[in-house]
C-alpha positions in Angstrom: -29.9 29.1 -0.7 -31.7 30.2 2.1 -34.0 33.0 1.8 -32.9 34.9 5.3 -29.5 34.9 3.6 -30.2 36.5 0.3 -28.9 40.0 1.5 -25.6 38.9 1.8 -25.0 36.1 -0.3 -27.0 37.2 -3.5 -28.3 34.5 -6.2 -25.6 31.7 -5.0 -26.0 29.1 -3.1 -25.3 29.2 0.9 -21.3 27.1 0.8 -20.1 29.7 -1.7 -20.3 32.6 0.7 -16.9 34.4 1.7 -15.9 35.0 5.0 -13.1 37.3 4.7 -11.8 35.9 1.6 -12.4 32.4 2.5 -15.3 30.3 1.0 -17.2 28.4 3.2 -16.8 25.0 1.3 -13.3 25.5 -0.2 -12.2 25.7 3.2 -14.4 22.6 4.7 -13.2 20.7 1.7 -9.3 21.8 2.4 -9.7 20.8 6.3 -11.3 17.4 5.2 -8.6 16.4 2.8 -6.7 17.6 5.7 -7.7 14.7 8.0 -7.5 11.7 5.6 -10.7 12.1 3.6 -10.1 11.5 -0.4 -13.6 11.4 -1.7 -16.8 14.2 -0.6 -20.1 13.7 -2.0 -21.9 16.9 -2.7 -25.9 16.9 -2.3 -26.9 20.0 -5.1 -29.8 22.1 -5.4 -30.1 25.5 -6.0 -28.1 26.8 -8.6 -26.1 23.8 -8.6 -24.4 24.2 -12.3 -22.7 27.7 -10.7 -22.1 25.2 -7.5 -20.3 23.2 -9.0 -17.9 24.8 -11.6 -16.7 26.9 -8.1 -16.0 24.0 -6.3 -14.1 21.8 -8.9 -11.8 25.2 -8.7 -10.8 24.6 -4.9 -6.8 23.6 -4.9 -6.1 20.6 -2.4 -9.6 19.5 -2.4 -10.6 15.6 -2.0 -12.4 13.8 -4.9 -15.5 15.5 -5.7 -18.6 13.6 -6.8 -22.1 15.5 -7.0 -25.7 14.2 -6.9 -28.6 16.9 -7.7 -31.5 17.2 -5.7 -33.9 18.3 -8.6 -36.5 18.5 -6.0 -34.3 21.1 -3.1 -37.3 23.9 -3.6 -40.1 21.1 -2.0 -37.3 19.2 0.0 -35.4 19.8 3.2 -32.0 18.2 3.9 -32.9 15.0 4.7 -34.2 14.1 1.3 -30.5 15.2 -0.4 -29.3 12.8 2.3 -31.4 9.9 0.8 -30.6 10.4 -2.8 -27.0 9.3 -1.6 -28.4 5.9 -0.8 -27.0 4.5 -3.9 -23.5 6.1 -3.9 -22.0 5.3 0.0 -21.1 2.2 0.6 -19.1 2.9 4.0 -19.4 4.9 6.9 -19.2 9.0 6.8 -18.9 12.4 7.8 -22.1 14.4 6.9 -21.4 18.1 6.7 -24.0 21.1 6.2 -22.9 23.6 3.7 -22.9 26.9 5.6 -20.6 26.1 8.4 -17.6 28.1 9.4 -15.8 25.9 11.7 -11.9 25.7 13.4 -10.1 22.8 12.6 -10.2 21.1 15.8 -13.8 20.3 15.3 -13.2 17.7 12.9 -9.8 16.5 14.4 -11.7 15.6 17.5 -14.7 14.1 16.5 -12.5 11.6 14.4 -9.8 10.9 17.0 -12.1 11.2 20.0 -15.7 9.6 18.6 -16.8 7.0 16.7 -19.5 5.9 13.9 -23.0 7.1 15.0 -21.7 10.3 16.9 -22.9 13.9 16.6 -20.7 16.6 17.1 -21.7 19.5 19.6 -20.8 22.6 21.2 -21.3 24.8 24.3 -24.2 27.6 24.4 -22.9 30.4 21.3 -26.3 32.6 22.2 -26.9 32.7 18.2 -30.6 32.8 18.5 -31.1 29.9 15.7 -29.8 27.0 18.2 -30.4 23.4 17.5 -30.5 21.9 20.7 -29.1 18.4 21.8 -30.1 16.3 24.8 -29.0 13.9 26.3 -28.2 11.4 29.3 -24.9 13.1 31.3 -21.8 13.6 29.9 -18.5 11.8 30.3 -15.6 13.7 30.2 -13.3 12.5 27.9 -10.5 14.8 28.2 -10.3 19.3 28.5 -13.7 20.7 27.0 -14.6 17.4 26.0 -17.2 14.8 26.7 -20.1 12.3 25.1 -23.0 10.8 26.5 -26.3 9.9 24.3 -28.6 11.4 22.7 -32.2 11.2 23.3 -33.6 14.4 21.4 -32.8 17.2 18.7 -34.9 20.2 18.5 -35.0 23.5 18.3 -37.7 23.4 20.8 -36.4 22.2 24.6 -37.8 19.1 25.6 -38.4 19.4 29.3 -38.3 15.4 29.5 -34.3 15.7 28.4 -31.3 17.8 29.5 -29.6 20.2 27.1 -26.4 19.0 26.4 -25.6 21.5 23.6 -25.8 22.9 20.3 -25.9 20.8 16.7 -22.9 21.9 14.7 -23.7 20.4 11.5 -21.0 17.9 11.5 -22.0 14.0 12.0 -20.1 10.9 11.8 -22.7 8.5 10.5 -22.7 4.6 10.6 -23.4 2.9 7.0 -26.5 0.9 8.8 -28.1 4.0 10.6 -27.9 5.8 7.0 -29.7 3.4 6.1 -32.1 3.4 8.5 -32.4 7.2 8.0 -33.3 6.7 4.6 -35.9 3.8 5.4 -37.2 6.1 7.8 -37.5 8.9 5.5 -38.7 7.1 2.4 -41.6 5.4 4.4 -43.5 9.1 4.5 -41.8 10.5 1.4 -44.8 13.0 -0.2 -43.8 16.2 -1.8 -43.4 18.9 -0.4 -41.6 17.2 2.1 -39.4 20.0 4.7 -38.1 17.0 6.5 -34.2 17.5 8.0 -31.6 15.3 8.9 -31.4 16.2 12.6 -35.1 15.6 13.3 -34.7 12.3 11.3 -31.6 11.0 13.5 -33.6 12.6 16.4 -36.4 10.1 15.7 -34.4 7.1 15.6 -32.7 7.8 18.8 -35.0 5.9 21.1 -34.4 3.0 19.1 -30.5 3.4 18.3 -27.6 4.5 20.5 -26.4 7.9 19.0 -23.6 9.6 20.9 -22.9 13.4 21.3 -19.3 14.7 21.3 -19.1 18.1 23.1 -16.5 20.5 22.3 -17.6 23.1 25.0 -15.4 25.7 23.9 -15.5 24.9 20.1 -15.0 27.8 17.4 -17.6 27.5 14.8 -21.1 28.8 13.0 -23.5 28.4 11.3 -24.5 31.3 8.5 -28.0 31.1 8.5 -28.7 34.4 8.1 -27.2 38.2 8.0 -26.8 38.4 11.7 -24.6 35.0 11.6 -22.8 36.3 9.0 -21.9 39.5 10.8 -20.9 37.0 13.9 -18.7 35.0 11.3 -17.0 38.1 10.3 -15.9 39.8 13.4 -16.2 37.3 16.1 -15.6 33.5 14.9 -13.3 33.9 11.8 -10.8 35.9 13.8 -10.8 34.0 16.7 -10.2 31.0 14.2 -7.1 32.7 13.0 -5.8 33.1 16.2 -6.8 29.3 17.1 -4.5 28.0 14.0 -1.5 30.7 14.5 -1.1 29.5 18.5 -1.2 25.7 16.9 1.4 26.4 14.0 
C-alpha cells in the first residue's frame, strides 16, 4: 500500500487510487490493451481480494491473470517479480502500480526500444527520484534518445552520469528475467526489501540494458501525498491537454 500514502488512499492498495475520477490501473490497463497487449499479469499483496474484484471491473481491459505475493509485508518488488517465474514464457512490459503516465510513454518505448530497455524521463524535481546513469545518449528522434545503463539509484553515483529519472515502465527480455530471478533467489531470506530497479541495476555490468529518454515525458509516480497533489493539478491536466491536441 505504501504507508506515506495512507492519507490519501485509505486501506486500498496504491493502483486503485483516483486521479480525478480515473484509477490509476484501469487507465494503465486501458492504454496497454491500447498498444496490442492482450494478457497483464498482476503481482498482489496487500489487500489483494479488494484488488482484484476492482480490477476485473475495468471495461476494455486485457486478460487479467493474478499471482499473490503472500509474503508483500516482508518483500519489496522484486520478489512479486520472481514469483512470476513460472507464468511468462516471452518477453514483457513490467509496470509499477502507482503510475500516472500520458500515453506516449508506452507508444514510444515499444516503437522506438527494444527488449532489455528502461524507460526514462527528464529531471520532474519530485523529491523521490530514481536516478539512471548512463554512457551518452543518442538521439533518436525530438526529446528522445538511449544509450546504456550502468547504475540505478536513488543515490548519484559520481563514477556515472545522470541520464534521468526511472518511470516505472520496463521492457524486459525473457533471459534477463531470468537472470533477475537467479539473481534474486541466490540471497532470498525473509525479510527481504529487495526492488526490481536495484536488481537490473546489478546485472548491468554484466548485461547491456538500454535507457530510452523521453525528456519531456508527462508522467508520476504517487508515492506519497505530495505526488498526489502534483498528479492532481499539474500532470493529469497536462495529460488531458496532451491527448486532446493528439485526437
Amino acid at each position: 500500500m505504501g504507508v506515506r500514502l495512507r492519507s490519501v488512499v485509505g486501506e486500498r492498495p496504491k493502483g486503485l487510487l483516483e486521479v480525478r475520477g480515473e484509477m490509476l490501473l484501469g487507465r494503465s490497463l486501458q492504454l496497454l490493451r491500447g498498444c496490442g497487449i492482450e494478457r497483464v499479469f498482476v503481482a498482489t499483496g496487500f489487500q489483494d481480494k479488494q484488488l482484484v474484484e476492482c480490477l476485473r471491473q475495468v471495461p476494455d481491459a486485457p486478460e487479467l491473470r493474478f499471482v499473490h505475493n503472500a509474503q508483500f509485508a516482508k518483500s519489496g518488488s522484486m520478489h512479486s517479480l520472481y514469483l512470476l517465474q513460472g507464468h511468462i514464457q516471452e518477453e514483457f512490459l513490467l509496470l509499477e502500480s502507482d503510475l500516472l503516465y500520458e500515453q506516449r510513454a508506452l507508444e514510444t518505448l515499444l516503437t522506438k526500444g527494444s527488449p532489455d530497455t528502461v524507460l526514462i524521463s527528464g529531471f520532474t524535481q519530485s523529491q523521490d527520484e530514481v536516478w539512471v546513469h548512463g554512457t551518452a545518449a543518442n538521439p533518436l528522434g525530438e526529446s528522445v534518445a538511449t544509450g546504456r545503463i550502468r547504475w540505478i539509484s536513488k543515490q548519484p553515483n559520481p563514477e556515472f552520469t545522470i541520464q534521468g529519472e526511472l518511470v516505472g515502465i520496463t521492457w524486459l527480455a525473457l533471459e534477463t528475467f531470468h537472470a533477475m530471478c537467479a539473481h534474486h533467489g541466490s540471497k532470498l531470506t525473509f525479510p527481504c526489501s529487495n526492488h526490481y530497479e536495484e536488481t537490473l541495476s546489478a546485472l548491468c555490468e554484466e548485461r547491456e540494458i538500454a535507457y530510452l529518454r523521453v525528456a519531456d515525458l508527462l508522467w508520476t509516480e504517487i508515492d506519497n501525498a505530495n505526488h498526489y497533489e502534483r498528479a492532481v493539478q499539474t500532470v493529469h491536466p497536462r495529460i488531458v491537454n496532451a491527448d486532446q491536441r493528439k485526437s
